[in-house]
VMD Tcl script that builds the backbone (N, CA, C; Angstrom):
set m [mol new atoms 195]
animate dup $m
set s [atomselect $m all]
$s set {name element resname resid chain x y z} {
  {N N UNK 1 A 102.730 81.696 120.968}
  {CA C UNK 1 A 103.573 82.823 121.363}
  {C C UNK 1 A 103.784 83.766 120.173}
  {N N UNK 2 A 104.116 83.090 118.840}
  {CA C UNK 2 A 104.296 84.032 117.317}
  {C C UNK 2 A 103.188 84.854 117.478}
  {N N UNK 3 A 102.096 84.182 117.394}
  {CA C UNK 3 A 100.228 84.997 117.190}
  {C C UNK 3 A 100.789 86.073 118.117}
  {N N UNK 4 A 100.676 85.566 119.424}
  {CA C UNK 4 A 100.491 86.667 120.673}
  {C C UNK 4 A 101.214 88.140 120.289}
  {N N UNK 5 A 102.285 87.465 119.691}
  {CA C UNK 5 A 103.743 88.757 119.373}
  {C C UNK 5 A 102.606 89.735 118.047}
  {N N UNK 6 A 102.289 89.258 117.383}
  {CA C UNK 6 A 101.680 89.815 116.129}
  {C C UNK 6 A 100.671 90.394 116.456}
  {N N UNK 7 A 99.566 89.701 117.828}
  {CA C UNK 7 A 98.381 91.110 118.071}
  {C C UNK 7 A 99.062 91.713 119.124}
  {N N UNK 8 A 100.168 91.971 119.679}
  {CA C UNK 8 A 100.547 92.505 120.754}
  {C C UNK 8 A 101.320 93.855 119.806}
  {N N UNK 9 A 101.901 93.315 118.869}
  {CA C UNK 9 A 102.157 94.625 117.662}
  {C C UNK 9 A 101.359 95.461 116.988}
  {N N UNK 10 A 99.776 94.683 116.624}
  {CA C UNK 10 A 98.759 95.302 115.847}
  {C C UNK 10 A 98.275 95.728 117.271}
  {N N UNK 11 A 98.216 95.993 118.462}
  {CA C UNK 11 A 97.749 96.592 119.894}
  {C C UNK 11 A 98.267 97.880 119.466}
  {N N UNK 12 A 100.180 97.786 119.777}
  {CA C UNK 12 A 100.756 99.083 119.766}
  {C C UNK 12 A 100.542 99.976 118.662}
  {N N UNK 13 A 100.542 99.507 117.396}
  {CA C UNK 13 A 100.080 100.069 116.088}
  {C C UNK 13 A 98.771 100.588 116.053}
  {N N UNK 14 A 97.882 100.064 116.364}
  {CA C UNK 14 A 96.358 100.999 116.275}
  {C C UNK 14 A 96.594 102.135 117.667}
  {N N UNK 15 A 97.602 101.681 118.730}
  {CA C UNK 15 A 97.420 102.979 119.915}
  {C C UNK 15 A 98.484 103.922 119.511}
  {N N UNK 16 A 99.415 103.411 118.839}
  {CA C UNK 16 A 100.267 104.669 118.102}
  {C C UNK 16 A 99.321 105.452 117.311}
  {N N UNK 17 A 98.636 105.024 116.262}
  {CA C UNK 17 A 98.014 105.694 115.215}
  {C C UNK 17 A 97.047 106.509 115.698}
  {N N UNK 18 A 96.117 106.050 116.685}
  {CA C UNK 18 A 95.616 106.858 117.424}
  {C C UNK 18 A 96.080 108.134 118.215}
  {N N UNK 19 A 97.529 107.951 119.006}
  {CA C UNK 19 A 98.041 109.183 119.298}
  {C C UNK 19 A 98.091 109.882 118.567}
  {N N UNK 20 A 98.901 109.459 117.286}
  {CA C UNK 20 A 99.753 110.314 116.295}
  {C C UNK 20 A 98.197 111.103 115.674}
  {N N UNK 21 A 97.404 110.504 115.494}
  {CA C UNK 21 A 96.047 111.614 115.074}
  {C C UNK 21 A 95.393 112.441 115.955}
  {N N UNK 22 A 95.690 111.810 117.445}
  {CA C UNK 22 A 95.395 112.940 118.469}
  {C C UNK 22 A 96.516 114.236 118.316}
  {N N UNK 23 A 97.382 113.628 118.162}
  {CA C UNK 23 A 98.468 114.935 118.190}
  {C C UNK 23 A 98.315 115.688 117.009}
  {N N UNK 24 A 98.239 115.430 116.027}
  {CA C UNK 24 A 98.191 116.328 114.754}
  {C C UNK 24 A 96.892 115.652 113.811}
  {N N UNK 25 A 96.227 116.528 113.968}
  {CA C UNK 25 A 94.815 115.761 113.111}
  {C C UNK 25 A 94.864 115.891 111.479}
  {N N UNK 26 A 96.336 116.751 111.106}
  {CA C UNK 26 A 96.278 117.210 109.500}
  {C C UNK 26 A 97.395 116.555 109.219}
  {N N UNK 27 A 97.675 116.637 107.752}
  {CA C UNK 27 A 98.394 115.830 107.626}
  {C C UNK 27 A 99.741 115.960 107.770}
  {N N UNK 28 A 101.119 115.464 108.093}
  {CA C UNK 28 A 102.296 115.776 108.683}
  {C C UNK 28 A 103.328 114.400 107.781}
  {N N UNK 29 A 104.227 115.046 107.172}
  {CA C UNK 29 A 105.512 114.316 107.010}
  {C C UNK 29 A 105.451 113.361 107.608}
  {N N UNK 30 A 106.277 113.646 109.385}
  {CA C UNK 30 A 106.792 113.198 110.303}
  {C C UNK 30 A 105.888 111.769 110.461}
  {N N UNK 31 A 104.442 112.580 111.101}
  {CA C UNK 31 A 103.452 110.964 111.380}
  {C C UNK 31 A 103.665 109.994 110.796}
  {N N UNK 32 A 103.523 110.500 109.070}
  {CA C UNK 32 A 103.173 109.160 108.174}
  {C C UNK 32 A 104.580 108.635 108.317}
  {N N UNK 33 A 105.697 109.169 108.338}
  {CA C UNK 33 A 106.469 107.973 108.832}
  {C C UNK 33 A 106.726 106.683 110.117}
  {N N UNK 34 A 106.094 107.927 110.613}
  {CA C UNK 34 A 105.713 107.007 112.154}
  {C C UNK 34 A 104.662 105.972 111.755}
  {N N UNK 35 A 103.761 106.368 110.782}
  {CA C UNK 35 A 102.564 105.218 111.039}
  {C C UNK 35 A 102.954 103.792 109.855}
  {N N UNK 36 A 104.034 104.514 109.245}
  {CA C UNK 36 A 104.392 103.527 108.163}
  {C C UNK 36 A 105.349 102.443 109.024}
  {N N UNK 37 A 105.915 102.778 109.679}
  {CA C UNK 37 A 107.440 101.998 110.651}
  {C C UNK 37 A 106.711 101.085 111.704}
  {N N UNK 38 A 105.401 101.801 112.113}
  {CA C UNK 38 A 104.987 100.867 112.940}
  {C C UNK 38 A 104.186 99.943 112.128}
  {N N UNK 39 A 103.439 100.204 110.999}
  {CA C UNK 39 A 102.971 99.166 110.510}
  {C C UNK 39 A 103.714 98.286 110.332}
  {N N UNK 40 A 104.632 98.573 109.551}
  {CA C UNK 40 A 106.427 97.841 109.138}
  {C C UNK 40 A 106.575 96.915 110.328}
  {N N UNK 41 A 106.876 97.307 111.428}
  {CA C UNK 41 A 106.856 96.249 112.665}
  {C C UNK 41 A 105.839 95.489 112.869}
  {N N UNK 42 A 104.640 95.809 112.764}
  {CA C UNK 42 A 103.547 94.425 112.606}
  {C C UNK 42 A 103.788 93.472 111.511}
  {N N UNK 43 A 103.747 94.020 109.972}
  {CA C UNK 43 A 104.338 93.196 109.218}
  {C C UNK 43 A 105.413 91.882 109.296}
  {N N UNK 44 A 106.364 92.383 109.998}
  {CA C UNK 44 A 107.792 92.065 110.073}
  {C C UNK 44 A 107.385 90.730 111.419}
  {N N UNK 45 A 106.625 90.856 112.242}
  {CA C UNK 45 A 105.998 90.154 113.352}
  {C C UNK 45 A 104.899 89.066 112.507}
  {N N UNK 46 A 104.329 89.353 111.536}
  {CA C UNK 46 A 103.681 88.356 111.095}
  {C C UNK 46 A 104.592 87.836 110.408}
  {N N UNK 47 A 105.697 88.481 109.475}
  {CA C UNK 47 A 106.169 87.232 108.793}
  {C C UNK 47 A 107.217 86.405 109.647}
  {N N UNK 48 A 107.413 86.672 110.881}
  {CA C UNK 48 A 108.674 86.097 111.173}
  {C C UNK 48 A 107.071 84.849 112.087}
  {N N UNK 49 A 106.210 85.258 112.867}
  {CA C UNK 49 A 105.152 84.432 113.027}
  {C C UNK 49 A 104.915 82.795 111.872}
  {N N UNK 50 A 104.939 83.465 110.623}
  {CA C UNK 50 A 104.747 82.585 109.521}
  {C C UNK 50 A 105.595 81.625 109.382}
  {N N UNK 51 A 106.905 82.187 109.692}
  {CA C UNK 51 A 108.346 81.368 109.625}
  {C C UNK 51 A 108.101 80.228 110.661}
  {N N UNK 52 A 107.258 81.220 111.384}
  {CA C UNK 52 A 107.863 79.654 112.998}
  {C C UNK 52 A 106.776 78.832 112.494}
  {N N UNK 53 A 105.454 79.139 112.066}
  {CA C UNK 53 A 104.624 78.385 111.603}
  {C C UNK 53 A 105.169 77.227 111.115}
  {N N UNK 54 A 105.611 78.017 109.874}
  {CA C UNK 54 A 106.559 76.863 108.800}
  {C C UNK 54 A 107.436 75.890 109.458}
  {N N UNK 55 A 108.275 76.324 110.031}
  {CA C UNK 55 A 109.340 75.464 111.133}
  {C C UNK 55 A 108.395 74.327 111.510}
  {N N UNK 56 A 107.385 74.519 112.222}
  {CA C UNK 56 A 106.679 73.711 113.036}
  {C C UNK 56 A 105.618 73.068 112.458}
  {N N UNK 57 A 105.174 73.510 111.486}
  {CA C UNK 57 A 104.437 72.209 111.021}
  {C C UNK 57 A 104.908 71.548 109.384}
  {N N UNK 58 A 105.911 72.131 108.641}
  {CA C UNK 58 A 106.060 71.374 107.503}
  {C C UNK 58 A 106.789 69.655 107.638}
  {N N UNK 59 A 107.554 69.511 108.813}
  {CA C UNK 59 A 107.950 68.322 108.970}
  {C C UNK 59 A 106.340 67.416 109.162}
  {N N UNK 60 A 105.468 68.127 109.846}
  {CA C UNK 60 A 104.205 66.887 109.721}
  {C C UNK 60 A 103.466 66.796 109.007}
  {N N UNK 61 A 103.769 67.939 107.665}
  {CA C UNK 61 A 102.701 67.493 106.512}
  {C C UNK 61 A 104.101 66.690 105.538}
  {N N UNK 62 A 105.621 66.940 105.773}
  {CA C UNK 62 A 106.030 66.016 104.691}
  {C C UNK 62 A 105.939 64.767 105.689}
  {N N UNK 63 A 106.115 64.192 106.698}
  {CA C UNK 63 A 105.734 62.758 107.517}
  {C C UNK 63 A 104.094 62.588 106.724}
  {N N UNK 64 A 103.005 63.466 106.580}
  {CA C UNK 64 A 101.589 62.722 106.532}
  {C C UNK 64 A 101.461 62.596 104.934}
  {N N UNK 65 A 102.163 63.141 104.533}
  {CA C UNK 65 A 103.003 62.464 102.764}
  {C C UNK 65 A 103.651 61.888 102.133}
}
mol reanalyze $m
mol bondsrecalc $m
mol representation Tube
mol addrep $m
């Protein structure tokens, strides 16, 4: 479900970035904040992904130690 959340963010992020260059093909203030915030939200989706990782498997590598 973490993974799913993280390409379901890198989905919206490459179709944002794509608008935002359909809409203004030069360069703009505004976009690059837009394209920075949404990256920011993929980021923020992998690390919280990583967390549950962690949650879920460090109890079976300290048990296989």
């Amino acid at each position: 479900l973490a993974v799913g959340i993280v390409l379901i963010a890198e989905v919206f992020n490459s179709a944002l970035e794509e608008f935002c260059d359909h809409v203004t093909p030069e360069e703009h203030v505004n976009i690059g904040k837009i394209k920075d915030l949404a990256a920011a939200a993929v980021f923020i989706a992998s690390c919280t992904a990583c967390i549950v990782g962690c949650i879920i498997f460090i109890p079976y590598l300290i048990a296989f130690l």
